[in-house]
C-alpha positions in Angstrom: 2.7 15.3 3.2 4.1 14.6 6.6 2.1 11.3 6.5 3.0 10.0 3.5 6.9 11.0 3.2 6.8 8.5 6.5 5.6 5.6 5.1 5.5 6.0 1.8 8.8 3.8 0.8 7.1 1.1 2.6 4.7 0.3 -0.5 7.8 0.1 -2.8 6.9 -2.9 -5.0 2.8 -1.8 -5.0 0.9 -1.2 -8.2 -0.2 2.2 -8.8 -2.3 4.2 -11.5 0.6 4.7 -13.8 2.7 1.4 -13.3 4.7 0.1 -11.0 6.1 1.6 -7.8 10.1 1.0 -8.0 11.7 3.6 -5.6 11.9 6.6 -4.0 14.5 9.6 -4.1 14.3 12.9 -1.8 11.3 13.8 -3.3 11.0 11.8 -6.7 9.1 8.6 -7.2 10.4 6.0 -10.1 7.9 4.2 -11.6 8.3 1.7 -13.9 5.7 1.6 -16.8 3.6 -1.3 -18.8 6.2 -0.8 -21.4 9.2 -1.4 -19.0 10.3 2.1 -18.8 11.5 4.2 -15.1 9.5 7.6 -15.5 9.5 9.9 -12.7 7.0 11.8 -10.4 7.2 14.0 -8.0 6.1 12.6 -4.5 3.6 15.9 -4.7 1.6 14.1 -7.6 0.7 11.2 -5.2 -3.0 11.9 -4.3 -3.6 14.2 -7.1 -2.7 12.3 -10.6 -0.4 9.4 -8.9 -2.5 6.9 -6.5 -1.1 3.9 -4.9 -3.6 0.7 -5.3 -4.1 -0.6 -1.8 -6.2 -2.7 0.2 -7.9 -2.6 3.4 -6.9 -5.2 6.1 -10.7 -6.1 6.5 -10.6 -7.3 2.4 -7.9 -10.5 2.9 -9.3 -13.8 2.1 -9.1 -16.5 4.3 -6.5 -18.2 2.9 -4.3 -14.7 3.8 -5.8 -14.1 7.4 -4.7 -17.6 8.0 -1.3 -16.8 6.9 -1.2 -13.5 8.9 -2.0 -15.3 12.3 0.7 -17.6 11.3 3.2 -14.6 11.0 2.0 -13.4 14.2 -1.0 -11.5 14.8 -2.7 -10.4 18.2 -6.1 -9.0 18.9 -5.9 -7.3 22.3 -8.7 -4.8 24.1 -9.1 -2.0 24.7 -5.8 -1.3 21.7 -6.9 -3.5 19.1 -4.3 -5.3 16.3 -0.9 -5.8 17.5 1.4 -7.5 14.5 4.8 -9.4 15.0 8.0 -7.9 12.5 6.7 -10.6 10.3 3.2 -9.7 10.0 3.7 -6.2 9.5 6.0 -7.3 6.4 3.4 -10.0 5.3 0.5 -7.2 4.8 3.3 -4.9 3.4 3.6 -7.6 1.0 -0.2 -7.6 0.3 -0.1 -3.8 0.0 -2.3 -3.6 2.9 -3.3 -0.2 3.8 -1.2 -0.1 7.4 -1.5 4.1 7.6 -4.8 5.5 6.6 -3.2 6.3 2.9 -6.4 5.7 1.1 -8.5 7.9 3.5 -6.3 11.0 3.3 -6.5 10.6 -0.6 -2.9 8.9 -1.2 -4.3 5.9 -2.4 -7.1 4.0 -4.2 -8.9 1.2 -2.4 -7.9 -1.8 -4.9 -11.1 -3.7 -4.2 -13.5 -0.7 -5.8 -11.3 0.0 -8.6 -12.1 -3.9 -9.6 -15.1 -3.5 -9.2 -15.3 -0.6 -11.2 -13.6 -2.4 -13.8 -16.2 -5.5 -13.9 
């Protein structure tokens, strides 16, 4: 849980499997339903019935990796990605998967569950 209670109000705004993700308290999640409604989970659901719906940075489209090098985006060796301020809040905004959350279970890639649904 260490993980995830340090990044997890980060994805505030993100779609998950059961609405909305609106806000975060302690240890309770509001989520805000199809139907409008705030219900609340606790943060100890996410990964078990809760998921967030993320993406992985290698999924953009063009369109958006042209907009992330315009926010400010480096590729260095032998570290890899470095991001400006802006372009860490520009993949936020995508609901970019910045912290491994879908590998440790926290999240569900949004691209499979699409295709799932096609």
């Amino acid at each position: 849980m260490d993980q995830l209670g340090k990044y997890l109000h980060l994805y505030i705004g993100c779609n998950t499997n059961k609405g909305i993700f609106t806000g975060i308290r302690e240890d309770i999640l509001f989520i805000q339903t199809d139907a409008k409604l705030t219900e609340e989970y606790d943060i100890r659901n996410v990964g078990n019935t809760l998921f967030l719906y993320l993406r992985k940075l290698s999924d953009l489209t063009d369109e958006q990796s042209k907009q992330l090098i315009k926010e400010g985006l480096s590729i260095g060796r032998p570290h890899g990605y470095t991001f400006s301020n802006y372009g860490f809040l520009y993949l936020l905004s995508l609901g970019v998967d910045l912290f491994g959350l879908i590998n440790a279970g926290f999240a569900k890639d949004i691209k499979i569950i699409k295709e799932k649904d096609h």
